[in-house]
C-alpha positions, 0 to 999 in steps of 0.5 A, a space after each residue: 767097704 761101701 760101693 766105689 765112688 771115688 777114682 783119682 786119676 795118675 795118667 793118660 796113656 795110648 800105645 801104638 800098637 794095632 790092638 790098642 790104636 784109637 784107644 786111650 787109657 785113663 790110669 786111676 787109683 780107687 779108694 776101695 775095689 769091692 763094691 757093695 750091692 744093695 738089695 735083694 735083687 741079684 743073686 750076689 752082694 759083692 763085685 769087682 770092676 777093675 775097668 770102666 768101659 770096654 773095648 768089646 764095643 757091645 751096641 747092646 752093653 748096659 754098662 754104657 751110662 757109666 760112663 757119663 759119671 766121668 763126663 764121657 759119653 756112652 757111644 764112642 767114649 766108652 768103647 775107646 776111653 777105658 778107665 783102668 784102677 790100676 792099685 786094685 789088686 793092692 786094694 782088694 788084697 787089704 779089704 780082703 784082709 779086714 776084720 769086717 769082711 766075712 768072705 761073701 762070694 765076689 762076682 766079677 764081670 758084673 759092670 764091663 769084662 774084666 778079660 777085655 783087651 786092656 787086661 792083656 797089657 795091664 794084668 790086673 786079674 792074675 793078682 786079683 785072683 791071686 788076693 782071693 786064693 790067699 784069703 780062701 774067698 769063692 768068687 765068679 767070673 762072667 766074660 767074653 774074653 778068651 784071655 780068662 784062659 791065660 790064668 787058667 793054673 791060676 784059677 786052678 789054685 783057686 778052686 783048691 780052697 774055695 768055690 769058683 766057677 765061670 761062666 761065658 756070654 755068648 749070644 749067637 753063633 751066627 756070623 754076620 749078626 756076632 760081627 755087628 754087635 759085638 765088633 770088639 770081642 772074640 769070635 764065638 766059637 773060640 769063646 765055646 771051645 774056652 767054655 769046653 776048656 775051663 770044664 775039662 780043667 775043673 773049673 764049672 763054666 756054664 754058657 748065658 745066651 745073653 743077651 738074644 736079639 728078636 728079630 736077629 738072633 732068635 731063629 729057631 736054628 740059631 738057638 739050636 746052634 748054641 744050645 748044641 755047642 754049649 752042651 758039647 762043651 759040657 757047659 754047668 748051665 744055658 741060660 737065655 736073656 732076652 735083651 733088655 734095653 734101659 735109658 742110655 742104652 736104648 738111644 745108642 742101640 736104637 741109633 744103631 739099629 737104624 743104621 743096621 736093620 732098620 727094617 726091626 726099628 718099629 718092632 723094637 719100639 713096640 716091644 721095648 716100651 719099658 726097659 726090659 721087654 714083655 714079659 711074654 717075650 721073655 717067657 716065650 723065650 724061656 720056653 723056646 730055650 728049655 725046650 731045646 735043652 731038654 730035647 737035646 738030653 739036658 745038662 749032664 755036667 756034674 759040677 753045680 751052676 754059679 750062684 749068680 747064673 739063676 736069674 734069667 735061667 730056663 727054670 724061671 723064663 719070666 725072672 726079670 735079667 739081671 745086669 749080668 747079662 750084657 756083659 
């Protein structure tokens, strides 16, 4: 089961719907589904990517270079070119089932979110999930969709007879900043009353405050305001992650941040001379975030945090962000 790397394209579709005009959707088929991580430096070795691209259109999103490997661009492409494989639960059903497989853990959402808009028509994950139930394999989910709840029974089954957890990507509660970055996705609120949702159903969902923006979503008041709304939701874990910003990210959010708070353009050049920050800033944040979690009273949920949620926690503010922060 080595990584991905061959995709063969069946269709091109577009639906002419108001939630999927302007879109288009490259239906392919993937030779495997489970994709090795090589190395040590993530917390988990295997993941699942049903999509390339994503219609939540995240300016920050890390992801965006990958869509150069199918001679699109990283801008506009990636936000309404979405690249569906559509055999992946058939796949993933026969790779689960393959003597060499030990049953690591699966970490999904590591690449672009698996309950993006396109998941509403295509209902990849409720087989997906259903392949790892049948093979008992534990597995995590990191997201910005609120469409995750759709399969929540689902999820249920799951956690019966192997650990699963999730977790939610919310940045900032804040208005006008949320409607600028992250146009594509649910509100943030109604991602935290999902955080809320999933806990009460038994499944361990914690919140990554990822990725904070200096300078637009950094206010003292704005970390409170998320802090105090993931505890309430009971969330198994806050972890902050200061954006970083690697080559092909960087020239789209830098054109972007022209455009809409040109005023930090010179700031961000200063702070962002390498890909993820000063390690100042990170620390700086960490110590920020731990300060209000603990004088807020701490994380009360009993349920342990996802295995892949400890890069970028308040426990180590100067570990370097892992890929799972953009998402």
């Amino acid at each position: 089961m080595a990584a991905e790397h061959q995709l063969f394209e069946v269709a091109r579709r577009t639906f002419d719907t108001p939630a999927f005009r302007g879109m288009e959707f490259i239906e392919v088929e993937a030779k495997s589904i489970l994709n090795h991580v090589p190395g040590n430096a993530l917390p988990f070795s295997w993941t699942i990517n049903p999509y390339r691209g994503c219609s939540h259109a995240c300016v920050y999103c890390f992801a965006r270079p990958t869509h150069t490997f199918m001679d699109m661009d990283a801008g506009r492409d990636f936000e309404t070119k979405i690249v569906v494989k559509v055999n992946a639960p058939e796949v993933l059903q026969r790779e689960l089932a393959a003597p060499r497989w030990k049953g690591d853990h699966v970490a999904m959402g590591t690449a672009t979110d698996p309950y993006q808009r396109a998941e509403g028509r295509y209902r990849l994950m409720p087989r997906i999930v259903g392949a790892l139930t049948a093979a008992r394999n534990p597995f995590s989910i990191l997201t910005k969709g609120t469409l995750i709840l759709r399969d929540l029974e689902l999820l249920q089954q799951a956690a019966a007879v192997a650990p699963v957890s999730a977790a939610f990507s919310i940045g900032t509660l804040d208005e006008d900043a949320w409607r600028r970055t992250e146009p594509g996705t649910p509100h943030p609120r109604e991602r935290m009353a999902a955080v809320a949702e999933l806990n009460r159903a038994g499944i361990p969902c914690g919140v990554l405050m990822a990725p904070v923006l200096p300078g637009i979503t950094d206010h003292p008041r704005m970390l409170r305001e998320v802090v105090a709304a993931a505890l309430d939701a009971g969330a198994t874990h806050v972890s902050p992650i200061l954006l970083h910003l690697r080559p092909g990210v960087r020239e789209v959010f830098m054109e972007w941040l022209q455009d809409a708070y040109p005023d930090l353009v010179d700031r961000y050049g200063d702070l962002y001379t390498r890909p993820y920050g000063t390690p100042a800033a990170r620390r700086e944040l960490g110590r920020r975030v731990g300060s209000i979690v603990r004088s807020m009273g701490g994380i009360t949920a009993e349920s342990p945090a996802p295995r892949w949620s400890r890069t970028g926690s308040t426990a180590d503010p100067d570990a370097r962000p892992t890929q799972l922060s953009l998402i």
